[in-house]
N, C-alpha and C positions, 0 to 999 in steps of 0.2 A: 249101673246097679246102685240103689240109695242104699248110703252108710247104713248100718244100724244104729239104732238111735240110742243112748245112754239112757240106764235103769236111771228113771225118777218115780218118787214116793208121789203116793196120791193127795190132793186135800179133800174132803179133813184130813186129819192125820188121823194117826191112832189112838192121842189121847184125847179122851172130850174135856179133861180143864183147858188145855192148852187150846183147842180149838175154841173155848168161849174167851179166852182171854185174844185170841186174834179177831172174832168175832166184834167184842167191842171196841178194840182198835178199828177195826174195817169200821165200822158204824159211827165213832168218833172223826176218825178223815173223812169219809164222806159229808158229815157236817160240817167240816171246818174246811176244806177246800172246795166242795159242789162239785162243780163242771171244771176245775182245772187238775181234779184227778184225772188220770191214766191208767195205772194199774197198782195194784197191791201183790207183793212176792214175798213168800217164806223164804229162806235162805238158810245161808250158816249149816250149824247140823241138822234141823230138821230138814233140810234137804239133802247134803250128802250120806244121810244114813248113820251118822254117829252122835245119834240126841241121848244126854243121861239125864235123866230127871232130877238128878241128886244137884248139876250144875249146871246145864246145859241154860242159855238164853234162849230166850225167843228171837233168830235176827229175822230183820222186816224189810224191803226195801221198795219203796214207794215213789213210783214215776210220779210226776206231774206237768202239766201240760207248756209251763213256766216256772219261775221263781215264784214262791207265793208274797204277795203283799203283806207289809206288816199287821192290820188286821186279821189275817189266817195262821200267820206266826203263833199270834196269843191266842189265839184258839188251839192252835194242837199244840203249844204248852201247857194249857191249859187241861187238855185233854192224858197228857202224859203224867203231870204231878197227880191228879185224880187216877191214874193208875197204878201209878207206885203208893200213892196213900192205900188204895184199895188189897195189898198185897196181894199175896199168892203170887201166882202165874203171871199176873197182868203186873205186878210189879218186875217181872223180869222181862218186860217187852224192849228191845233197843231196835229203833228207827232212824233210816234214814232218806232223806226225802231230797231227789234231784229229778230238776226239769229235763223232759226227755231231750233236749239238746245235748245236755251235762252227759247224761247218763248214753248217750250213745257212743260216744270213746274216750278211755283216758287222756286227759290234754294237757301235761306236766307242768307246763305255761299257766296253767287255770289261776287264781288265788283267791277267785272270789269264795264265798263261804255257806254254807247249807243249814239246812235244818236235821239236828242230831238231837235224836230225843233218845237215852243212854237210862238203863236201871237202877244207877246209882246216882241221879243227878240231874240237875233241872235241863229242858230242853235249849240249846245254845246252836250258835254258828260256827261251825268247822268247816277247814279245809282239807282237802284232799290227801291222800298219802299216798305212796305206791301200792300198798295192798289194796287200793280199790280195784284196782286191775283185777285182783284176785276173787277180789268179792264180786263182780260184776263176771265174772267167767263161773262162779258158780252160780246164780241168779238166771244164766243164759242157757245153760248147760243142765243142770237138777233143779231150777225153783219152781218151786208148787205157785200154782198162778190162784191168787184168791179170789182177783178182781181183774181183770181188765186182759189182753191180748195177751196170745205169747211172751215171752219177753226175749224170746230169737227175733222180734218184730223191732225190738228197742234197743237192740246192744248186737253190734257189729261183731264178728266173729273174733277171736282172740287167738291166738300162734300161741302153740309153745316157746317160743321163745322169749316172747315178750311176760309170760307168765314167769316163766325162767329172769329174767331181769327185776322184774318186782319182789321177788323172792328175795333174790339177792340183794338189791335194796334195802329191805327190809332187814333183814339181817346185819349189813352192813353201816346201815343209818341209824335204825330203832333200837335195835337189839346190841350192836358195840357202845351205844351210846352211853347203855346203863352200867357199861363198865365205868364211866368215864367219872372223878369223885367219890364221895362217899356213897358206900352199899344205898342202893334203891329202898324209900320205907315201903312203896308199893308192894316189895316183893315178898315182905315178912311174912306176911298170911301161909299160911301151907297152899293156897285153894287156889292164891297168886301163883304159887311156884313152880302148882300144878300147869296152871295155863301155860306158862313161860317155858316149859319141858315139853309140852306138848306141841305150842307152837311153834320153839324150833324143827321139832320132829318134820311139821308138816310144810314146812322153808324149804327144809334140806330134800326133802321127798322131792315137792315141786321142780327143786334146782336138780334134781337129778334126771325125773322123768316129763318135764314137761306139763304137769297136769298136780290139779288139788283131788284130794281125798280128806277123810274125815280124820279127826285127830287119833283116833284107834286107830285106824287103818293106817296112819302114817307112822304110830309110836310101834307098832309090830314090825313095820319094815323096818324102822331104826334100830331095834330091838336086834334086830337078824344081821343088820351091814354093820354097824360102830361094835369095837369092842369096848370095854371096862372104861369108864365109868357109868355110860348109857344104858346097857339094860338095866340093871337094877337101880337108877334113877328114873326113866320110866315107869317100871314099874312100881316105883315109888307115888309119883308123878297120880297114876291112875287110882290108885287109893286116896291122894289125898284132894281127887277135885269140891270135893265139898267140904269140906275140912278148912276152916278159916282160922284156928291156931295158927300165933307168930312161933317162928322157927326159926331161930339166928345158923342153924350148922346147916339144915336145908339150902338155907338162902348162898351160902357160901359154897356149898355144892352146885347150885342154880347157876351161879355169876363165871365156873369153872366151867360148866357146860355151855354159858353163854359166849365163851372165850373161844373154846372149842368150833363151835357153829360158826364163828365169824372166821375163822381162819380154814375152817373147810372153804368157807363162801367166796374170800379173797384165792383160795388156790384157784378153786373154779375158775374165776375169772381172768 
């Protein structure tokens, strides 16, 4: 008997800015890579069902058939600062661009570095982190296919487990790190603190069941299993995602829950 397959969103999506704002992204990589595109995939929350207009990114993640050559590089930089100049929508586009080699399992050994084109920031070479795993299991699992094949066609199956270990990672690498020194300034924003409440939420979810879901959907289970301090920092959290006031008592409420997460994550293991 075949599994039943997991509720995914259709493309377009539902909104039409956000649809022309992928639109000309699709039409800009297509100029800048040709024939060593692959596929184009929605991801993040427009795929698993928890997009807020008020804060939600566009995430994007784009096969290609190889590394692109440094002349393609400067064309979809090129193409991304002309998106963020253009605001709106298209300034919240965040890409990322791996050859279908890369993109077909996480390879912890990797170090080489990619094409990350980010909403806040000129397009650059990064490396990998464990949450790729994570992002690459939603991609495979709910991404809306803009352009190109399935993406079950590009990305080998993923185990609960091993999502379970990326979680935990993350938590323990990313997230204890920003205890370590003085308070994080990234975190001052209210709209940061929101992410960072959020994103534990959907760590500890992961670490618990095996599987990603959207940050609502994770901040409600959190909501329901942790007692005091967490619900009502979540629900904190979900008011203040668009909200970019700095917040010194926030933040030190944020770093107390980030404390928390990490010592759930170390019992776990």
């Amino acid at each position: 008997m075949t599994p039943a397959i997991a509720w995914r969103p259709a493309w377009p999506t539902s909104w039409p800015l956000v649809n022309r704002a992928v639109e000309r992204l699709r039409d800009g990589v297509e100029d800048a890579l040709g024939a060593r595109l692959v596929g184009l995939y929605l991801c993040g929350s427009l795929a698993l069902g928890g997009f807020d207009r008020g804060s939600s990114d566009i995430d994007v993640l784009v096969a290609t058939a190889r590394m692109p050559p440094q002349p393609a590089i400067e064309r979809l930089a090129a193409l991304h600062a002309a998106l963020r100049a253009a605001g709106g929508w298209t300034a919240r586009v965040e890409a990322v661009y791996l050859p279908v080699a890369t993109l077909r399992r996480y390879d912890p050994a990797d170090r080489r570095r990619y094409p990350i084109g980010a909403s806040d920031r000129e397009l650059a070479l990064g490396g990998q982190a464990p949450t790729w795993v994570l992002d690459r299991w939603i991609a495979r699992e709910h991404g809306l296919v803009v352009a190109g094949p399935s993406p079950r066609t590009l990305i080998d199956p993923i185990a609960p487990v091993q999502l379970r270990a990326a979680a935990r990672a993350n938590l323990l690498e990313f997230w204890a790190g920003q205890l370590d020194g003085p308070d994080p300034a990234w975190l001052r924003p209210r709209n940061y603190q929101a992410f960072a409440v959020l994103s534990l939420c959907r760590a500890l979810y992961c670490l618990d069941h095996g599987e990603v879901v959207s940050k609502p959907a994770a901040a409600a289970w959190a909501s329901r299993r942790f007692d005091p301090p967490w619900p009502e920092l979540i629900a904190r959290a979900l008011s203040w995602r668009a909200d970019p006031h700095p917040d010194d008592d926030g933040l030190a409420d944020t770093l107390r829950l980030v404390a928390d997460a990490a010592a759930r994550a170390r019992a776990d293991g």
